[in-house]
N, C-alpha and C positions, 0 to 999 in steps of 0.2 A: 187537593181540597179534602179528598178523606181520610188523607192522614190527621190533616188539622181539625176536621171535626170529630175525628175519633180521640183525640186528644185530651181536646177540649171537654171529650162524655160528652158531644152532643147529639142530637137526633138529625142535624140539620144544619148547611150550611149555605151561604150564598156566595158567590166571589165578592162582590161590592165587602161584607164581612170582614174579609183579608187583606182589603187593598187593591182587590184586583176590578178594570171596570170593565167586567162582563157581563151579560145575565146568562150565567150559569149555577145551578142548584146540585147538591146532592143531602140524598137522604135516606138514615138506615135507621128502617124498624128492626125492632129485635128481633131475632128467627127469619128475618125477611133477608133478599139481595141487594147491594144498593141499589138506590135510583139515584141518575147521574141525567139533569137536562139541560138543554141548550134553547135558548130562550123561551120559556115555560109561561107559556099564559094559560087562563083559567076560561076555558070558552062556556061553559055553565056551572051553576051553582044553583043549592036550593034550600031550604031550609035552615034552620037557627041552632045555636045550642049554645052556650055560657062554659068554658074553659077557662083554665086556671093557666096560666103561659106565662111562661123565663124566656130571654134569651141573653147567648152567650155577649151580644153586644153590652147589656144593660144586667153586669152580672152583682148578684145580691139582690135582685129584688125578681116579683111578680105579680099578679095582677089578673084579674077573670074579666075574659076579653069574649067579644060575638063571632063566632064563626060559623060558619057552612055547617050544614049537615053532612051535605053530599057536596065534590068538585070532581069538574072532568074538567082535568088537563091538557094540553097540548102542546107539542114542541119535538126537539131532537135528542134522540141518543148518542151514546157517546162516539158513534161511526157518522153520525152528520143524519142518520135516519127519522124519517116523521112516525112518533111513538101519540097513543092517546090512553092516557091512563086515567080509570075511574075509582073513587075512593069514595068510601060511604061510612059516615058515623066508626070512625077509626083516628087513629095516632097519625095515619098516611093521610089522612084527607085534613086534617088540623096542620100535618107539618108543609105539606105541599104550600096551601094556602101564607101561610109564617113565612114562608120562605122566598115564594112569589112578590110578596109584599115589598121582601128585601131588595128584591131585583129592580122594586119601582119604588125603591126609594121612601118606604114607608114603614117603621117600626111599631111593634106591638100598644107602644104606649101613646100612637098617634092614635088609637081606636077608643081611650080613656076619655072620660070626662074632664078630668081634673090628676093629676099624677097622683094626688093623695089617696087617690084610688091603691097607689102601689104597695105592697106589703115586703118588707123588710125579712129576710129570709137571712138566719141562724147560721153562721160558720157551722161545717159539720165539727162536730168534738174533736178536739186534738188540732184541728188547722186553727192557723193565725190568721185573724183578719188582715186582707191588702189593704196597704197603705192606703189612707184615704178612706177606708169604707166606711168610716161612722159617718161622713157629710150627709147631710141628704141631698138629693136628686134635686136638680136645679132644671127648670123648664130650658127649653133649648133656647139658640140663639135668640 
């Protein structure tokens, strides 16, 4: 899984993601070590703040979505051990949150009003748009 989310340049990824149905997470800040959980729930939270979030599921676009200020986490490391990780007004406490989401089966643009909310984000220079990307985003099933 970190290979595939390093791959991919992401911050974060969940197995559901890959095809895999577990709720397993990992996630690497910059400068940071990964974090690698085993079933990762979020036992408190508090506070608001308004972020701008991609994810690799829903790639080309984003969208400023509600999240946490602060989350304590809980769940397993990568030896089966009970870890509790606290994140406060950071990259770690927005991706933990993004990623938990994944694990229960809820993506960035289910926190959306309306998809029109979502902004359309620019090939970098020099890449080819994939196949398909000029469509717009079609509400789900």
């Amino acid at each position: 899984m970190i290979d595939s989310m390093r791959e991919a340049s992401g911050v974060g990824l969940a197995a559901p993601q890959i095809g895999v149905s577990l709720r397993v997470i990992v996630i690497e800040v910059p400068g940071e070590e990964v974090v690698a959980l085993i079933n990762p729930e979020i036992v408190k939270r508090s506070g608001q703040r308004r972020l701008e979030e991609g994810c690799l599921s829903i790639p080309g676009y984003r969208a400023e979505v509600s999240r946490s200020l602060s989350v304590v986490v809980k769940g397993l490391d990568r030896q089966g051990r009970p870890v509790r990780i606290k994140a406060k007004d950071d990259l770690l406490a927005h991706a933990l949150e993004h990623e938990i989401d994944h694990v229960n089966g809820v993506l960035y643009i289910d926190h959306l009003e309306s998809l029109d909310e979502l902004i359309r984000i620019e090939p970098e220079s020099g890449e080819e748009p994939e196949p398909g990307e000029e469509e717009e985003v079609a509400a789900g099933p």
